[in-house]
N, C-alpha and C positions, 0 to 999 in steps of 0.2 A: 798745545791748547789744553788746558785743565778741563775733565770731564766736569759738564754741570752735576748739581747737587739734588738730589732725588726731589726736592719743591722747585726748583728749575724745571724739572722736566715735568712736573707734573701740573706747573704754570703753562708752560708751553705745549702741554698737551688739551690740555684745557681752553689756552686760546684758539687751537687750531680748530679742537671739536666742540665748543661751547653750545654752537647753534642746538647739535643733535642730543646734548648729556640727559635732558631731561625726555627723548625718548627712548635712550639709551639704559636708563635706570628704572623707567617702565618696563622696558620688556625682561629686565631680571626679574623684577618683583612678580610678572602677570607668569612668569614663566616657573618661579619657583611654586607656584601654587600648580597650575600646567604639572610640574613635573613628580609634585606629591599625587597628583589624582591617575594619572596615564597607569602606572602599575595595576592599579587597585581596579580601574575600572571595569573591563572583563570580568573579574571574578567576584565584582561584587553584581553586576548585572545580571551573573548563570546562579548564584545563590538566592535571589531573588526570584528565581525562575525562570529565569530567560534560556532557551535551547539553542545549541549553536547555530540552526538555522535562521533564527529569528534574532538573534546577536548580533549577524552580519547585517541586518536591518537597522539595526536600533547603532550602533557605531556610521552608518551609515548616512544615517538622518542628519548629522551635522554636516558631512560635508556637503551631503545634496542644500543643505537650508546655505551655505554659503555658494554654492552655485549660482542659485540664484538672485544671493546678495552682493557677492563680490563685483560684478561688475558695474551693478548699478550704484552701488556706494562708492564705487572707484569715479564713474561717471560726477555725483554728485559731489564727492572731495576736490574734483578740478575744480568747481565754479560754484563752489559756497567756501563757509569757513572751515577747515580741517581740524583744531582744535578742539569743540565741541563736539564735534563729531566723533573723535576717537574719544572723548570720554564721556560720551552716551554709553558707546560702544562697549567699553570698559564696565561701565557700573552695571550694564545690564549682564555682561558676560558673569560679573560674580551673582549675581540672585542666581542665573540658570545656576552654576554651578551648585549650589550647596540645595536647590531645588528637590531633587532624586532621591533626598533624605524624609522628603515631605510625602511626596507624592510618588509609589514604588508600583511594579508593576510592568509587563512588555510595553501596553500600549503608552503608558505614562512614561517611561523611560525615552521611548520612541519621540514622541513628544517634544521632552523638554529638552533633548538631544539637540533636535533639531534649532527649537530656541535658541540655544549654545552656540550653534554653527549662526544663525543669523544678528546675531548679537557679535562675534567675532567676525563677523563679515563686514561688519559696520565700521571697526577699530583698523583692519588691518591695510586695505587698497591707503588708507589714509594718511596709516603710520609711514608705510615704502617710499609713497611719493612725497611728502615731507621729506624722507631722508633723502628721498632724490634729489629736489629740487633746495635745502638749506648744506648742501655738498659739493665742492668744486667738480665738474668732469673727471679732473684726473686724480681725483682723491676718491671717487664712489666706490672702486671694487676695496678699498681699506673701510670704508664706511660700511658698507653692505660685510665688511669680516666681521668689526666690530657687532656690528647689530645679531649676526650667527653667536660671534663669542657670551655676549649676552645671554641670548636664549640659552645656551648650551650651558652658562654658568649657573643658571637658575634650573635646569634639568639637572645639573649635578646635583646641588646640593637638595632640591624636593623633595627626592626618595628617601632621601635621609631622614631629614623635618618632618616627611608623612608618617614614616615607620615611627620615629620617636615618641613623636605626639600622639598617634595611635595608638604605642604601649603602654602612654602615661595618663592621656586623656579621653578615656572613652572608647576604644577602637575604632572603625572606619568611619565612623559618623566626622570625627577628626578633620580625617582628610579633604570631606566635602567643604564642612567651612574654612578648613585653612584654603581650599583652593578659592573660594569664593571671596574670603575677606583679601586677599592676594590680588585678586583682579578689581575689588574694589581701589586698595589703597596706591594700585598702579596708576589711580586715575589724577593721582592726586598731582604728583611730577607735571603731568601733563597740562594738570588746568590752571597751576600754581606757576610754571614757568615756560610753557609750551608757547612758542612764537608764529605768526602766519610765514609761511616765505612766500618770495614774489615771485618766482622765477614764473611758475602754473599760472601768473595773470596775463602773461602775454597771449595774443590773439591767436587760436589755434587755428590750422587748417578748413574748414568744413565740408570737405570732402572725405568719405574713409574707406574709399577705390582701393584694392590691394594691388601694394607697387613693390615692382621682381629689382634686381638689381641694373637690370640693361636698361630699365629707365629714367631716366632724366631724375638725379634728387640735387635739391638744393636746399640749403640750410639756411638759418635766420640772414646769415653773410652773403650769400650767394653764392656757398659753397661746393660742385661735385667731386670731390673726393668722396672714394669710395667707402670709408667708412665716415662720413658726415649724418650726421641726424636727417632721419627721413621725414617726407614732409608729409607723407600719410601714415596714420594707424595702422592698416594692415598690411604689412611689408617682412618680405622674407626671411629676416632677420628675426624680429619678433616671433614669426608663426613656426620659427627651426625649434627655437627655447622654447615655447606654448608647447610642443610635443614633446621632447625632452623633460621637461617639468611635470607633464602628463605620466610617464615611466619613473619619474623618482616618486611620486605619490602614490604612485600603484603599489610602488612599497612600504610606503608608509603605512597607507590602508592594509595590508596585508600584517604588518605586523602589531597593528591598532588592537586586532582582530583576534591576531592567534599567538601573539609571542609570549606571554605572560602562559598562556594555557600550553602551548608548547614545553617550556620551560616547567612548569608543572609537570605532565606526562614522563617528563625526563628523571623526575625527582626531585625539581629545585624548591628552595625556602623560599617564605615571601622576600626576606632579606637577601638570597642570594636574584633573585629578578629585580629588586629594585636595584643592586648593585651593578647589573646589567644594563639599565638605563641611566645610570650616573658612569658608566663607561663608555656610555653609546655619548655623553656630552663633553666627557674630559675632553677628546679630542678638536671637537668641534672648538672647543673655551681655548688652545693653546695655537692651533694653525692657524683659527679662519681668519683671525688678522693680518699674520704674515701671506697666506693665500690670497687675501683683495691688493694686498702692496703689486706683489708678485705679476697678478694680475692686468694691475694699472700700467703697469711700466713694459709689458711684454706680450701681454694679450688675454684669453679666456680660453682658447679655443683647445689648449694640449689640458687643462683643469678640468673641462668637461668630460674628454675622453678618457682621463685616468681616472677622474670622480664618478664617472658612471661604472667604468669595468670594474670596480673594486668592490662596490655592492653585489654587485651578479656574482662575482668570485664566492664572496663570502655568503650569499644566499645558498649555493650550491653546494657551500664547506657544511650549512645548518644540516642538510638532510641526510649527513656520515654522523652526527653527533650520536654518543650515546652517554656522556657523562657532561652533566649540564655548565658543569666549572669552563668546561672547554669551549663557551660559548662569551666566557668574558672579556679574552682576546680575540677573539674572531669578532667580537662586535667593537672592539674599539680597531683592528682594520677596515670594518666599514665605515665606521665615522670618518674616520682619517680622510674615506671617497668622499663621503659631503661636506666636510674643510672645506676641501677642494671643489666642489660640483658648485656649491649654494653660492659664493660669492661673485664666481665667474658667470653663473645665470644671471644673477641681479646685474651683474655691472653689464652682460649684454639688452636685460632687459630697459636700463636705462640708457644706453647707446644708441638704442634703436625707437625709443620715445619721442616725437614730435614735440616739440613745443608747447607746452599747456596742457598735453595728455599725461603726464607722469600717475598719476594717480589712475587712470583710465587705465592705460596700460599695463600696470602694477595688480588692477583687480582682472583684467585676462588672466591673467602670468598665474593669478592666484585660482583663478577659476579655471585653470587649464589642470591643473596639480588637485583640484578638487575632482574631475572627471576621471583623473584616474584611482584617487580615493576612493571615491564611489565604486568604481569597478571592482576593483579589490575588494572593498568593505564587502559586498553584494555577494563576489561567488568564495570568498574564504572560507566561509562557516561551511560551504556547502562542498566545496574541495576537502575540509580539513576533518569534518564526518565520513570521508572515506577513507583518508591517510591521512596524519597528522603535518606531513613532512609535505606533502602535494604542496600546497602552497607556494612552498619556497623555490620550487619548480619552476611555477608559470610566473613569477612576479621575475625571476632570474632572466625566464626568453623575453617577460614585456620588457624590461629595461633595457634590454639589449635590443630588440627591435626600433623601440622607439631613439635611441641614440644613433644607429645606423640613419633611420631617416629622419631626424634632425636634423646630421652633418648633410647629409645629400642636400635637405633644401637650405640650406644656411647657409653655405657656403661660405664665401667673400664677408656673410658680415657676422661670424659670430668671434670677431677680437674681440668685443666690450667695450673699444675704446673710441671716444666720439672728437673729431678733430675740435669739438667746442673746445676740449681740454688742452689744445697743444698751442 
């Protein structure tokens, strides 16, 4: 059989993922802006004035402002229109963004921070469940790659686009509005060719009683197979990944916070830290596809436990570092764990989705990964004023804590895979 022709396949990839391309090309654009500002941020906040104590606040303010938006915007994306919605979301995230430039300051930083996180809280429960529900079953953990690959694609190249334009246009003032006109013009895919899907119209449950595995579930079919879609919200399955997702954020927040300034301490250039966070995405841009295939067809559950341990590793390689070069392979083996970790969460987080909750579900998952931000964000600055390296410490035991009791309560349901698909 003659191999098809690079527009063959690129017809046939295109039918298969049409539904999602136009969120799919959002989240590079919102994300190459995303990945020009994340460097800069920190050290343009502590040149402003900001003290590391109070740094841990103000990085902080975003995730707490999507805490409290994630879920009720995930609520709201089930049973209104998602398309609007995510590009409210959108156009509002780019004003925060290049806002900081206007208006300087802790308390003002604090502030519009926080704007940022609830403006991205608006976009995201909305964007997830969209891809949940416009995606077969047995195509979501490849879906959920795609959409990591995305991100990660637009995180490679940002730091790049941030640096340049910064040398050529202005310095960091740059950054802010490329990151701002970035999140605007990501809105634009969306309101231009962005589709409702139906799946979220069907009648949910209304009951949200948390249900273990020894109880009775049945599926739209009248399904109990044990991995079958649960017919309540708060169920085992979900609440294993809700805490696990809690221990990947905790790093996240952790390195929001202090890696840029770590990496400084060390001696690095601004160009060799940005070059660290286009490392931390090449990986993510090359597996997280093959990891959602991998996924669909064999399960979740060995992705999470090798995507969890391989940050903890590598958090623990940071605190031996003394020459900062040595930090650009050791961060592209931690990427290589959230390949692996992000796609196998989302495809359990949509395995374990009831009916009409995707989007509900989606802003837990998101608001669970926000509480452990927050935590980090909050005692970083205040760990990292006693030793630099502290940090990387205690985000190494949360990870590990909270993945040990993930699997204990998950058990039976963290495959990812929902018999809808078979």
């Amino acid at each position: 059989m003659p191999l098809a022709s690079p527009v063959g396949r690129l017809t046939a990839w295109t039918e298969r993922w049409g539904d999602i391309v136009p969120l799919l090309l959002a989240e590079f654009i919102v994300w190459l802006g995303f990945g020009a500002l994340l460097p800069v941020l920190p050290i343009y906040f502590t040149e402003q004035g900001v003290d590391l104590a109070f740094l841990g606040l103000v990085i902080a303010a975003w995730p707490a402002a999507r805490l409290i938006g994630e879920p009720v915007f995930g609520w709201l994306a089930d049973r209104t229109a998602r398309v609007p919605l995510m590009v409210i979301g959108l156009i509002a995230t780019g004003v925060f963004s290049m806002l900081p430039l206007v208006f300087t300051g802790p308390l003002a930083f604090l502030v519009l921070r926080a704007g940022a996180g609830f403006a991205t809280s608006a976009y995201d429960p909305a964007a997830r469940g969209y891809l949940t529900d416009a995606t077969p079953p047995e195509r979501r953990g490849e879906a959920f790659g795609l959409y990591g690959a995305v991100q990660m694609g637009g995180l490679l190249l940002g730091p790049a686009i941030g640096a340049l334009g910064a040398e050529r246009f202005g310095g960091i003032s740059f950054v802010f509005v490329f990151g701002g006109v970035a999140a605007l013009l990501a809105a634009i895919p969306i309101g231009l060719r962005g589709r409702e899907t139906e799946q979220r119209t069907h009648p949910a449950p209304s009951a949200d009683t948390t249900e273990f595995p020894h109880a009775s579930r049945t599926d739209v079919a009248g399904s109990d197979a044990p991995d079958a879609p649960p017919a309540r919200l708060w169920n085992r399955g979900l609440i294993a990944v809700l805490i696990i997702n809690a221990g990947g954020y905790f790093a996240g927040g952790t390195y929001e916070v202090i890696w840029s300034l770590f990496l400084q301490h060390l001696g690095a250039s601004l160009d060799l830290i940005g070059l660290t966070f286009a490392m931390f995405g090449l990986p993510v841009l090359l597996l997280s596809p093959w990891a959602g295939r991998v996924v669909d067809r064999r399960g979740a559950l060995a992705f999470i436990v090798i995507g969890s341990i391989l940050p903890v590793v590598m958090g623990l390689s940071y605190t031996r570092l003394s020459d900062p070069r040595l930090a650009v392979p050791l961060i592209a083996i931690e990427a290589t764990g959230y390949a692996m970790l992000n796609p196998a969460l989302y495809a359990v987080v949509a395995a374990n989705s009831p009916v009409g909750r995707s989007s509900t579900t989606q802003g837990l998952f998101g608001a669970a990964g926000t509480v452990g931000f927050i935590a980090a964000s909050l005692i970083t600055g205040i760990l990292a004023a006693r030793d630099i390296v502290l940090p990387f410490y205690v985000f190494s035991a949360f990870l590990a804590t909270t993945l040990v009791v993930g699997l204990i309560v998950g058990r039976g349901r963290l495959s990812g895979r929902s018999s809808r698909g078979r």
